[in-house]
C-alpha positions in Angstrom: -63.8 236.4 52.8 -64.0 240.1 54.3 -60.7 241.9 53.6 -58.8 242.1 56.8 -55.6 244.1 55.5 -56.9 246.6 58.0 -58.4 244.5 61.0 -56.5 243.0 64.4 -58.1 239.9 65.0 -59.7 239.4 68.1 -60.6 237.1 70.5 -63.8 236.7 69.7 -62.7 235.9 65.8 -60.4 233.5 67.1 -63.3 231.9 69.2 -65.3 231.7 66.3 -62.6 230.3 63.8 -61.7 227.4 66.4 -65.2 227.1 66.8 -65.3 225.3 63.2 -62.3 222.8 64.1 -64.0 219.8 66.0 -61.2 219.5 69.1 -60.8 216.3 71.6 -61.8 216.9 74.8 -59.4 216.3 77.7 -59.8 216.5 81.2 -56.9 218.0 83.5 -56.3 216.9 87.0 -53.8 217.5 89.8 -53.5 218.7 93.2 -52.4 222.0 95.2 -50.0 222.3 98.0 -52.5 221.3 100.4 -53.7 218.3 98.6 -57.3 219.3 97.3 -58.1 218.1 94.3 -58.4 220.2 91.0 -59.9 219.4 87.7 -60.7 221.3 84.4 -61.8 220.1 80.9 -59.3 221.5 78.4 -59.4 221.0 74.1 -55.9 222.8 74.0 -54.1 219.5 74.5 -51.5 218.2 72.2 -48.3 216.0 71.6 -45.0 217.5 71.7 -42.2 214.9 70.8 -42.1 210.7 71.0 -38.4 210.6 72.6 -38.6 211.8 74.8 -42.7 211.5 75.2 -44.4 214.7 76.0 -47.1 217.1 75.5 -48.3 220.2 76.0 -51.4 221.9 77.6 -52.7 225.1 77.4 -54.5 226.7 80.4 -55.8 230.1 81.3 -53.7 232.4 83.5 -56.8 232.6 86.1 -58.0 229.5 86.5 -57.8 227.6 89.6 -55.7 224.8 88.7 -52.4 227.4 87.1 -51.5 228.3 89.7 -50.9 224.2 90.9 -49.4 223.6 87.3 -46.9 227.1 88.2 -45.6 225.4 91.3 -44.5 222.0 89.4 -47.3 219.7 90.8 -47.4 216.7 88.5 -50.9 216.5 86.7 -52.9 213.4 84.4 -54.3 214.0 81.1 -57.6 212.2 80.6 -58.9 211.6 76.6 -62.5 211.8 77.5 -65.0 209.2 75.8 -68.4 210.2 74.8 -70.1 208.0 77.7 -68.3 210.6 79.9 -69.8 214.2 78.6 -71.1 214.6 82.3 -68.2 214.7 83.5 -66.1 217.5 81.1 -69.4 219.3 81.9 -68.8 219.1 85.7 -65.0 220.2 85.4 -65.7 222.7 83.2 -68.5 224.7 85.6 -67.8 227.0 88.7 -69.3 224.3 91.0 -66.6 223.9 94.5 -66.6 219.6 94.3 -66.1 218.6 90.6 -65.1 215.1 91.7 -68.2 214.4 93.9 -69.9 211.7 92.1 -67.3 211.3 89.6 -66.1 207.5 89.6 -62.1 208.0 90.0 -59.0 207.0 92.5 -55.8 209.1 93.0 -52.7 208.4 92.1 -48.8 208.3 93.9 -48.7 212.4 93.5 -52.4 213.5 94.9 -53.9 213.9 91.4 -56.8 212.0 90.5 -57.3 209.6 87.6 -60.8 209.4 86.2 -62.2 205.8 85.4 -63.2 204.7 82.1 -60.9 207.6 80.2 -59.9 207.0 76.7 -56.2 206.5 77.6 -54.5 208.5 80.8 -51.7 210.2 80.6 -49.4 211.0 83.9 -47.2 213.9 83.5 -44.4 215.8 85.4 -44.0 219.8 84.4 -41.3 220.2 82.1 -41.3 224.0 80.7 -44.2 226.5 81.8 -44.4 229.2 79.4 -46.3 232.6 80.2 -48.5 233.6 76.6 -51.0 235.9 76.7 -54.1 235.2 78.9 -52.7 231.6 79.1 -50.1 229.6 80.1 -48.6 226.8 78.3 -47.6 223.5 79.7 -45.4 221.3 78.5 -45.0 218.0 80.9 -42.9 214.4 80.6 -45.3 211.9 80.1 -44.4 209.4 82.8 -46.9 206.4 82.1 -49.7 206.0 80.0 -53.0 203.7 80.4 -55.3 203.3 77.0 -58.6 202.2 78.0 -61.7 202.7 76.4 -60.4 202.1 73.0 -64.3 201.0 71.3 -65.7 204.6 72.9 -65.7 207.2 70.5 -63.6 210.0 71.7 -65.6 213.2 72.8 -65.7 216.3 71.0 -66.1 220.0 71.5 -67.6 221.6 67.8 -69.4 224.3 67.2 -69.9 225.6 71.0 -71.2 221.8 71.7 -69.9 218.6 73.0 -70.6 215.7 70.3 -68.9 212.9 68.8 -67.0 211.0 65.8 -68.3 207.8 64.1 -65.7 205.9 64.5 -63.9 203.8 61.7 -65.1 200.7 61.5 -68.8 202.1 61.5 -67.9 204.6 58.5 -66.2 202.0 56.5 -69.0 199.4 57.3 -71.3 202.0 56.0 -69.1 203.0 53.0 -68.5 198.8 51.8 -72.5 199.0 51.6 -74.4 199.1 48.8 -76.9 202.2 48.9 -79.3 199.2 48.3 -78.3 198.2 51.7 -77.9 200.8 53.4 -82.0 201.9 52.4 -83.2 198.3 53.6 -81.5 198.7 56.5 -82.7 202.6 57.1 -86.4 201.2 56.4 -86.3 198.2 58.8 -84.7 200.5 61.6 
């Protein structure tokens, strides 16, 4: 490693370390004061405490849906599958309608909860913390749906969305013999 007594770090080195941490990827929903809906795929997502349940997200101090998560609206946390890259692709670009063509049904408080998520997580604003070029989010967790539990989560590596094997497919391939595992390679 490059001695860095004598180096600030930067964004740009932060970028790049994160880059080599595979992250889940979330989507973010709510609504504004006027009801529109407003969505963003976020990886900064994470649990805070079990009693009570909450967690905390991390948005940037510009983007659209802040300003919503400033004011107190109540917002869903979405654990994106791999069958639904499309769609953190959508919420992630500039484009006005991210939710046109993007199977989904809103809930009591305006925000919209995406179909075929991982597990959903409704949340009411707890603490809203001002950090840098970001804010942080922490929100009660007010109910939670698990759905998709046989998807394998998506994942944002390396400037890419991909995915995990999941479990049961690594341990079926580790309980093989490497006699068995080159039959099978040769037949497929």
């Amino acid at each position: 490693m490059a001695d860095t007594a004598e180096r600030v770090a930067t964004g740009t080195d932060i970028r790049k370390a994160f880059g080599l941490r595979p992250e889940p990827v979330c989507a973010i929903t709510t609504c504004d004061e006027w009801g529109e809906r407003i969505g963003m795929t976020a990886t900064a997502v994470t649990s805070v405490s079990l009693d009570p349940p909450m967690l905390l997200v991390c948005v940037n101090s510009k983007a659209l849906i802040a300003s919503s998560l400033r004011a107190g609206m109540p917002f869903v946390v979405h654990f994106l599958t791999a069958e639904q890259e499309e769609i953190a692709r959508r919420l992630a670009s500039p484009i006005e309608d991210k939710f046109q063509g993007v199977s989904h049904r809103m809930n009591a408080t305006g925000a919209a909860r995406l179909d075929e998520a991982g597990a959903i997580l409704e949340c009411e604003p707890s603490q809203i913390h001002e950090t840098g070029d970001h804010i942080v989010v922490i929100g009660q967790v007010t109910r939670v749906d698990v759905g998709a539990t046989d998807a394998p989560p998506l994942v944002f590596h390396g400037g890419a969305f991909t995915t995990v094997r999941s479990a049961r497919e690594a341990a079926q391939q580790t309980t093989q013999s490497p006699a068995s595992r080159r039959q099978e390679a040769r037949h497929s």
